[in-house]
C-alpha positions as CSV (number, residue, x, y, z in Angstrom):
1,X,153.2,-151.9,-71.8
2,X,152.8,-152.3,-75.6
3,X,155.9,-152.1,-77.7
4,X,154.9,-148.8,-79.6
5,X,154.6,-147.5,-76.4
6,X,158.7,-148.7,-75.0
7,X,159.6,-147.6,-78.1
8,X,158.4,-144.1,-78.3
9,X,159.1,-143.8,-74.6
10,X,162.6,-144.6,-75.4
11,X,162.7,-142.3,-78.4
12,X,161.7,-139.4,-76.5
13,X,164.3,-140.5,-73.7
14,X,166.8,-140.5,-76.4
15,X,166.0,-137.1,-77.6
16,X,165.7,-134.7,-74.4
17,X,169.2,-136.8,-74.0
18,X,170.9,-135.4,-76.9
19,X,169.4,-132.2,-76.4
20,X,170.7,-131.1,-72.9
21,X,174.2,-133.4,-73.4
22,X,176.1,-130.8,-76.1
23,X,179.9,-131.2,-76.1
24,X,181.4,-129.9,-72.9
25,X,183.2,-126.9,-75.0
26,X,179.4,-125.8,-75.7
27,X,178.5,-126.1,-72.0
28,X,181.2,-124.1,-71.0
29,X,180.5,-121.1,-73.4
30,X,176.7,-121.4,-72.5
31,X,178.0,-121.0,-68.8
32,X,180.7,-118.7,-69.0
33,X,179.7,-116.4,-71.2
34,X,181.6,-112.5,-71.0
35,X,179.4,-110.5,-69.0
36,X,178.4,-107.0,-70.0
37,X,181.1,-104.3,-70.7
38,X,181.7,-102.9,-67.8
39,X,183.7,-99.6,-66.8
40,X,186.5,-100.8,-64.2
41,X,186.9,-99.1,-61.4
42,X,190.9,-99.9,-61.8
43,X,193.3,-101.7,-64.0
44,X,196.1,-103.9,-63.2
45,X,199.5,-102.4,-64.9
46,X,199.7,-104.1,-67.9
47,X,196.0,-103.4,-68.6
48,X,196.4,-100.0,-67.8
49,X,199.6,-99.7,-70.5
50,X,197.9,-101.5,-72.7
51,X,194.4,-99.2,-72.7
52,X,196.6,-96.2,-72.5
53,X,199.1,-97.0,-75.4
54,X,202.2,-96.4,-73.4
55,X,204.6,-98.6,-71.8
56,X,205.2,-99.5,-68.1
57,X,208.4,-97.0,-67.6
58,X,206.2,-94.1,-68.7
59,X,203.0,-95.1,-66.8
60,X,205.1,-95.5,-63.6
61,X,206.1,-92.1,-64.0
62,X,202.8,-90.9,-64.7
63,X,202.6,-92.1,-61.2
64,X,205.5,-90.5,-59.6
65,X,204.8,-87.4,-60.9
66,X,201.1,-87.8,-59.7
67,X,199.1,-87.0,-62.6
68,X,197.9,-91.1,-62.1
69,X,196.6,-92.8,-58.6
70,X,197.9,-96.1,-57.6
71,X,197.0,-98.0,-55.1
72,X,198.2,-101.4,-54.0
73,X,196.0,-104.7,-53.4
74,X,197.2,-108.0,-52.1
75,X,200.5,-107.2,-53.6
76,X,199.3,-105.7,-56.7
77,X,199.8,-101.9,-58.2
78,X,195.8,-101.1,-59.5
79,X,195.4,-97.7,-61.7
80,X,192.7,-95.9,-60.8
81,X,190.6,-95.6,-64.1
82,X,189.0,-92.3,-63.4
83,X,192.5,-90.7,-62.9
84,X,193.4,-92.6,-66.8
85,X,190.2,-90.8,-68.0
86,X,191.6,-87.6,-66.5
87,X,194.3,-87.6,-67.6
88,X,193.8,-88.3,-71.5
89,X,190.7,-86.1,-71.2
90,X,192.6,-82.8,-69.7
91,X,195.9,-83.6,-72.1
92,X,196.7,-81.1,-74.1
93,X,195.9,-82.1,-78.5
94,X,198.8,-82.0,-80.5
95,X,198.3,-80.9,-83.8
96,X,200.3,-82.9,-86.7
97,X,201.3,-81.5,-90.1
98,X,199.2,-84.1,-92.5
């Protein structure tokens, strides 16, 4: 083999190298990237205060008055998110003096 040839063999080694080895923060966003929104068929508690705008007191007693389903899954309390979108959609609109 010629040394043009080792040498643009080696060149061409060197670039598909740099091209596929990015910095492992790059790999991992290529790999893990979010996946599409998706509606959730439940939220944990915090997630479901949190989309809801009220705290954990009041969302509990949302739930003991059963205007939201609970259910409970390998120790954890899920909120049904079809009874959330029930419940803000049927609520009644308060009008504000502004």
């Amino acid at each position: 083999m010629t040394s043009q040839k080792a040498t643009r063999l080696k060149e061409a080694d060197s670039i598909s190298l740099s091209s596929t080895s990015g910095s492992s923060e790059d790999k991992a966003t290529a790999q893990h990237t979010a996946p599409p929104a998706l509606n959730p068929l439940a939220y944990r508690v915090t997630d479901a205060c949190h989309v809801m705008g009220i705290g954990r007191t009041s969302l509990y007693e949302l739930i003991k008055k059963g205007e939201l389903k609970a259910i409970r899954v390998a120790g954890r309390t899920l909120i049904d998110a079809a009874s959330i979108r029930t419940l803000i959609a049927t609520a009644p609109f308060r009008q504000t003096n502004r």
